[in-house]
N, C-alpha and C positions, 0 to 999 in steps of 0.2 A: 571648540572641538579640535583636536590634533590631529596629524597627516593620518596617523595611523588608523586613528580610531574613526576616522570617515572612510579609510578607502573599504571598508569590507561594505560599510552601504553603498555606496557606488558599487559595486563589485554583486550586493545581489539580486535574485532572480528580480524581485521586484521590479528596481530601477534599473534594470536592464529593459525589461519587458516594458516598462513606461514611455524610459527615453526612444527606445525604437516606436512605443506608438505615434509619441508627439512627433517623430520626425516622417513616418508615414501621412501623420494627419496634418503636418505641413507642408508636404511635398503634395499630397490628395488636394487639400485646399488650395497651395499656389498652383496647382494643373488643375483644378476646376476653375478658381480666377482666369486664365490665362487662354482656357479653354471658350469659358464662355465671352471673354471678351473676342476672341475671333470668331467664333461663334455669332456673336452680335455684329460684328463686324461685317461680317458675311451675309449675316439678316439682313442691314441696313442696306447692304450693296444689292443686294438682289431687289430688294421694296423699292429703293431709287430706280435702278435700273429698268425696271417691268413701268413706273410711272413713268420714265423720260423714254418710254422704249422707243415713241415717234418722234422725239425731237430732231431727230437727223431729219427723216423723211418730209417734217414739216419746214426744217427751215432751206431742203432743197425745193420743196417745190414752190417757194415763196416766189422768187424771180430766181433767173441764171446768173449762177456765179461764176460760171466758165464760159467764155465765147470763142469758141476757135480756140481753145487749151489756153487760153489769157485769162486771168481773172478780173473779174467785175470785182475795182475796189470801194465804190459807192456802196453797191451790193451790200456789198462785205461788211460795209462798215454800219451799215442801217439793219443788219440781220442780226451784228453782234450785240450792236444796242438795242435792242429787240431783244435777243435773249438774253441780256445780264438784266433788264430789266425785268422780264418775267421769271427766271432762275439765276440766281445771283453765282448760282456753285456750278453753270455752265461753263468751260473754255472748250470753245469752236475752232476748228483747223481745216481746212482744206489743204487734201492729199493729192497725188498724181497717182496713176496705176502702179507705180514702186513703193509708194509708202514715205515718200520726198512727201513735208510739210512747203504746200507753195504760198499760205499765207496764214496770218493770225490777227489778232488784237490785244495781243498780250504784254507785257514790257518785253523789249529784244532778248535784256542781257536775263530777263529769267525762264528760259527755253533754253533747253540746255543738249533738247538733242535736235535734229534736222531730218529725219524719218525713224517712223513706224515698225515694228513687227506688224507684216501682215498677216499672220497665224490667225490669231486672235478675229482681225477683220473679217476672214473670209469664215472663219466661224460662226462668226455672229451673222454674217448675209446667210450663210448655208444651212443655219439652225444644226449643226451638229452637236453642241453641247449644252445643255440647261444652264440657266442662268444664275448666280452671276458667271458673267463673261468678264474677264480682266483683259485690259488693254495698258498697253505701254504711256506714261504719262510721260510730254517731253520736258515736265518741269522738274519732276523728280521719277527718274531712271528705273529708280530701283523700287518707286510702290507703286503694284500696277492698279490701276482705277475701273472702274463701271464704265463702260462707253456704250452711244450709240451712233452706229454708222450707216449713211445709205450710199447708193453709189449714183455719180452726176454723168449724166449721158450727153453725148453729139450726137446731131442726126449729120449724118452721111451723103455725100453727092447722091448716092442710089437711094437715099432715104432709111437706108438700115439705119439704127441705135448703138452706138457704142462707148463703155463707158471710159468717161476721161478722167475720173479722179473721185471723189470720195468727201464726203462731211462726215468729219471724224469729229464727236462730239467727247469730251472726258467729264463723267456725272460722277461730282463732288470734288472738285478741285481744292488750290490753294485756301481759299475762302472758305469752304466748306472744313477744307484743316482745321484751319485757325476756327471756325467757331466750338468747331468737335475736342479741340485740347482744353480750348476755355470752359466748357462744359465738363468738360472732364476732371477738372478742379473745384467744378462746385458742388455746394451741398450735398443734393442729391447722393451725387459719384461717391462722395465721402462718408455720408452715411451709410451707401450700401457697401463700401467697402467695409466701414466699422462694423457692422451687419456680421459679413462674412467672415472676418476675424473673431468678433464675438463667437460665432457659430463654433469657429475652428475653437477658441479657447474652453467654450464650453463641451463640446466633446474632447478633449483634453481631459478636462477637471472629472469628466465623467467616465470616460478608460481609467483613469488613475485611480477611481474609487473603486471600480468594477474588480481591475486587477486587482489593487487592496484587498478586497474581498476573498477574490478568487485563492490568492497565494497566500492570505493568512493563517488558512490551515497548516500549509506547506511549512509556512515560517514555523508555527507550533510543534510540527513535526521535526524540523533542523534542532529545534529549541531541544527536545525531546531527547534526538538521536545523539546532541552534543551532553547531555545532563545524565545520559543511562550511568548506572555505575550498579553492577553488579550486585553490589553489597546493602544497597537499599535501592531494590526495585517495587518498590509498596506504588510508588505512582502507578506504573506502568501495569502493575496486577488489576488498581482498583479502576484503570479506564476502561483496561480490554473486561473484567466483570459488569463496567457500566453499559456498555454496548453489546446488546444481544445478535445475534445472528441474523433476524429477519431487516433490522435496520441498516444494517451492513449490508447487506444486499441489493437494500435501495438506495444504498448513498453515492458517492460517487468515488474517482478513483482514488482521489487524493485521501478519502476517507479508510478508506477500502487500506490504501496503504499504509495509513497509520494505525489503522485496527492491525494487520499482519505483522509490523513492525511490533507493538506493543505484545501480541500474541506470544513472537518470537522473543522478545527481552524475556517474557516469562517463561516459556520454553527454558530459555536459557539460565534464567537465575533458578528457576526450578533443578536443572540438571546439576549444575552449582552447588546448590542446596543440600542435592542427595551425595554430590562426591565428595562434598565436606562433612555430610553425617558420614559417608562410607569411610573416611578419611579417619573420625573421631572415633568411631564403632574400631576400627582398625586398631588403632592407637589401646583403645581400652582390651580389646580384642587381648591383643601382645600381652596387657599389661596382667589380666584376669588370669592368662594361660600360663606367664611368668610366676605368678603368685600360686596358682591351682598346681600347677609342674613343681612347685619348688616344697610347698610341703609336704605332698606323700615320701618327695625322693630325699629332702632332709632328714624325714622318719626312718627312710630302709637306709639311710647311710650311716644314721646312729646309732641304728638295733645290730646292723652290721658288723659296727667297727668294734662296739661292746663284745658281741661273738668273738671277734678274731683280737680283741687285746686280751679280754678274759675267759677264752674259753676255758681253762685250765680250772680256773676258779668257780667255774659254776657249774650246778648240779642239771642233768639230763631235764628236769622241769622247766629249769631257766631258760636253759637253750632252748626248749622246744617253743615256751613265747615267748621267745625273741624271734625265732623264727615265724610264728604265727604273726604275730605283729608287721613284720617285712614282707610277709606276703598280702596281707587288707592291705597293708600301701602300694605295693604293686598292683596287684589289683584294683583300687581305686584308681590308682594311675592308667593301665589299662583301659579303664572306661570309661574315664576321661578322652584320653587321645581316641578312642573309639567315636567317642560320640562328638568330639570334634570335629571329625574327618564325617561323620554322616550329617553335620549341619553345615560343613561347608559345602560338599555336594548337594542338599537340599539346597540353598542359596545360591550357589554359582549355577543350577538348571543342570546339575551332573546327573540327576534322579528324574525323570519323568513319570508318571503314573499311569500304570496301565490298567483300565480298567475293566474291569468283570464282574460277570453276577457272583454273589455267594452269600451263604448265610450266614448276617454278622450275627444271630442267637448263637451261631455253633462257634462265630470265631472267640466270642467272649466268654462263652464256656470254659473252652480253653485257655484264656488269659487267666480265668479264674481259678482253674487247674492249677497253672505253673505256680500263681502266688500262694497256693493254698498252703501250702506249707510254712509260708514265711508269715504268714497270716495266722496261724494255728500257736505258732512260737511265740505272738508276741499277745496273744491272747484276743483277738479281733477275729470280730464275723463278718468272711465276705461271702453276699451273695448277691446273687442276679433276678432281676424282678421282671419279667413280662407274661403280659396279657395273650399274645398271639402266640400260636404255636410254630411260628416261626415267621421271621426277615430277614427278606433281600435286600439285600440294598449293591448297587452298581460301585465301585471301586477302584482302588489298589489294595489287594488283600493282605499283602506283606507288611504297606504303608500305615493301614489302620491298626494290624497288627501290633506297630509297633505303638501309635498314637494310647490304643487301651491300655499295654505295657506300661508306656511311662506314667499316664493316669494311675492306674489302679496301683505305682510303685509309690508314685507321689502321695497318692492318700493311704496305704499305708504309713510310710513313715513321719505321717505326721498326726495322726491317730493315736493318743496313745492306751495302753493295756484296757481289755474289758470296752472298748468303744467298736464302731462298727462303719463298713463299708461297704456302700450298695453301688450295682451296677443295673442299672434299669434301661430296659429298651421297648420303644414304643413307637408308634407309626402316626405322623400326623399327614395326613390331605398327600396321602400317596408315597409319602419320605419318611424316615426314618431318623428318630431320636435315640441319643444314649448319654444316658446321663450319671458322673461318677460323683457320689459323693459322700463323704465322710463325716465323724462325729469328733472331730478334731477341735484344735484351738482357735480357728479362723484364722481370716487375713486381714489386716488391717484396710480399710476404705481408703487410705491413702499410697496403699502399699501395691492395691489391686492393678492400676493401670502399669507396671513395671515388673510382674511376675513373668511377663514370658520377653523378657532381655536374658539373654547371654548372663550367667554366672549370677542371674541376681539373689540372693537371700534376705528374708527380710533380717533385721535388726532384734524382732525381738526372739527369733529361734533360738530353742536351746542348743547349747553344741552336741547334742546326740542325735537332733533332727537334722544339722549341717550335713550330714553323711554322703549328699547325692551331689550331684558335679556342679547344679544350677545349669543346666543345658536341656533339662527335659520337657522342662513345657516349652521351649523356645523352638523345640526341633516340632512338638504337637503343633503348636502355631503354622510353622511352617508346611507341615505334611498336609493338612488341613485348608491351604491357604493353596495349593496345588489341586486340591479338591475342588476350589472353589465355593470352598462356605469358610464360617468362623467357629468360633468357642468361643461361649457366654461363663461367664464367672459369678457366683452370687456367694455370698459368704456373711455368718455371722458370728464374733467372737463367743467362742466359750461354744459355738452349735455347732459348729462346722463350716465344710466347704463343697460346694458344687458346680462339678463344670460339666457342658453341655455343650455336644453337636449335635448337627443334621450331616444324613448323607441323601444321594437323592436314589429312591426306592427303586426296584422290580417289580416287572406284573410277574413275572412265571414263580411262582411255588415252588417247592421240593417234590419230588414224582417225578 
């Protein structure tokens, strides 16, 4: 493995969060070693100390060791063997009222100091501090020991007491060292240390798996957030689908946050999604309007030019359809850009609907009025079918207006001569149906899912049915879809075509 491609795992969260545990659980573990050896340390001295606590007092009251502030070296020397026989880890010293060592039995040159801190002494006579008591050791200075001290009295020409010096006893000396180091390299000591280290490694192995655990989501989530790629976010859809909301709720944060994350990928590839359909619609958009603009205005610029190269040569007939001719193209043109500018206001939210009671019986009436004429010419029966003497239905009266308009224009012109076209309205479970439909040629099944796109016509219309801009059901869709319902399309070749809304009803009546 190379520099490079190892430093990102050093580098994360992981092995960050490990090495600081191992070094907490090393630093915990050598301060609980360290801790409990003083600890024991301090046990041992106090458990000595409370058992040797009369050695002092017993080996003064043995015989005088002081006569006249002189020491008794007989004494001394029969108390000392005396006590290293029965406590080997005793060293005995007789002090003066200063804390001057006036005698011992110890080797000369290993005494290394010649008085005491009396602190300590007059603590241990006065009981002011629980035990252990540490005293100055004169063999080594600087580790202070367990002691136990009584104090050696004169009697006095008048017969008073008073004291001349001190058996300063040191519980656990040199000897006591040397066996406590040696001890401390054997078995035992070694096994409990291996013990303790064990302990330490296996909580180690056991944070490291813990963490493992803990931050593998997290990793999955880096993994995740490095892998998103706009253009195929099918992972990211099919995990945030896999995870419903209630278990989200009970998971934890780290989940929580890769739910929100994946959420938002698709948030985002979703919005994506639509401004590159708006993007494409756009694109086609141009391209429909380029082509739909270009041949009415082709047609009046050629009937046109005809006029003004030959008008000389043609007879009052000709000119007059050429002139009729230039005008269906303007006019087609006209209604085109007409009904362009009303689908782009329906789509960019420039149209809101307002809504009110009124009676769609009467407004269809009237739609059927206006057609009737156009309907009459091309030899087609339209009429209107309902059972109830009238429906409310709640609205935009203008919008549905126009919704019937382009229905009953669309099944016209595709209806042809001697066939017919019903408008039916009918009230289900409180709301209101209107259903338009024709004895036409149908729509193809495959054709159906793309009739209300911008400019579509199907393929197999004849060029007399081409006539309408291909924007009229597109804009019904839409005005309908501001309503807050749909249009159902059912169709059979050679039977016709029918389409169907809901609006949502009124209680009040007419009156």
């Amino acid at each position: 493995m190379s520099a490079s491609s190892f430093l990102p795992v050093i580098n994360s969260l992981y092995a960050r969060i490990t090495v600081v545990f191992l070094l907490l659980v090393i630093l915990l573990g050598g301060s609980l070693l360290t801790i409990s050896q003083l600890m024991s340390e301090k046990y041992s001295q106090e458990i000595m100390q409370r058992m040797n606590q009369s050695v002092a007092m017993y080996v003064a009251g043995y015989k005088p060791l002081l006569v006249d502030r002189i020491v008794d070296e007989k004494v001394m020397d029969e108390l000392t063997a005396r006590a290293m026989i029965l406590n080997p880890s005793l060293e005995l010293y007789l002090l003066d009222q200063q804390g001057q060592i006036l005698s011992h039995r110890l080797p000369q040159d290993s005494v290394q100091l010649q008085q005491v801190d009396m602190n300590p002494v007059q603590d241990y006579l006065q009981g002011k501090r629980p035990f252990p008591i540490l005293g100055t050791d004169p063999r080594q200075p600087g580790e202070p020991k367990a002691i136990s001290v009584f104090p050696l009295t004169d009697t006095l020409a008048n017969g008073q007491q008073q004291t001349s010096g001190y058996v300063y006893a040191i519980i656990g000396g040199q000897l006591y060292q040397q066996h406590r180091d040696a001890v401390m390299e054997s078995y035992v000591i070694r096994v409990g240390a291996l013990t303790m280290l064990g302990s330490i490694l296996i909580a180690a192995i056991a944070g490291s798996i813990v963490f493992f655990l803990l931050t593998r989501r997290l990793t999955g989530l880096q993994t995740s957030v490095q892998a998103f790629d706009l253009t195929n976010p099918a992972a990211s859809t099919e995990l945030v689908q896999a995870m419903p909301e209630q278990a989200i709720r009970r998971s934890n944060e780290v989940d929580q946050l890769q739910y929100a994350f994946h959420k938002m990928a698709r948030q985002i590839s979703d919005q994506f999604d639509a401004l590159r359909t708006l993007d494409e619609n756009r694109r086609e958009l141009i391209a429909n309007v380029s082509h739909d603009l270009r041949t009415p205005l082709a047609s009046m610029q050629g009937y046109i030019e005809t006029l003004m190269l030959k008008n000389d040569s043609l007879d009052s007939e000709q000119r007059a359809e050429h002139l009729r001719v230039a005008y269906k193209h303007s006019q087609r043109l006209g209604d085109l850009i007409k009904e362009l500018f009303e689908l782009a206001r329906l789509e960019s939210g420039g149209i809101k609907p307002e809504l009110e009671p009124f009676s769609l019986l009467e407004l269809a009436y009237d739609c059927v009025q206006e057609f009737g004429l156009l309907a009459e010419q091309k030899q087609i029966s339209l009429r209107i079918h309902c059972q109830q003497e009238d429906c409310y239905v709640v609205a935009d009266i203008a919008l549905i207006h126009r919704v019937l308009q382009n229905l009953i224009d669309n099944a016209i012109r595709h209806t042809p001569e001697g066939g017919r076209v019903d408008v039916q309205v009918s009230q289900q479970e409180g709301n209101t149906q209107v259903t338009v439909s024709d004895t036409g040629k149908g729509i193809q099944s495959h054709d159906i899912p793309y009739i209300f796109e911008r400019f579509y016509q199907s393929q197999q219309q004849q060029p007399a049915e081409k006539i309408g801009t291909g924007l009229g059901l597109a804009i019904v869709k839409r005005i309908l879809e501001l309503h807050k319902t749909g249009i159902q399309v059912s169709s059979e070749i050679d039977q016709g075509t029918s389409f169907a809304f809901v609006l949502q009803g009124h209680q009040e009546t007419a009156g």
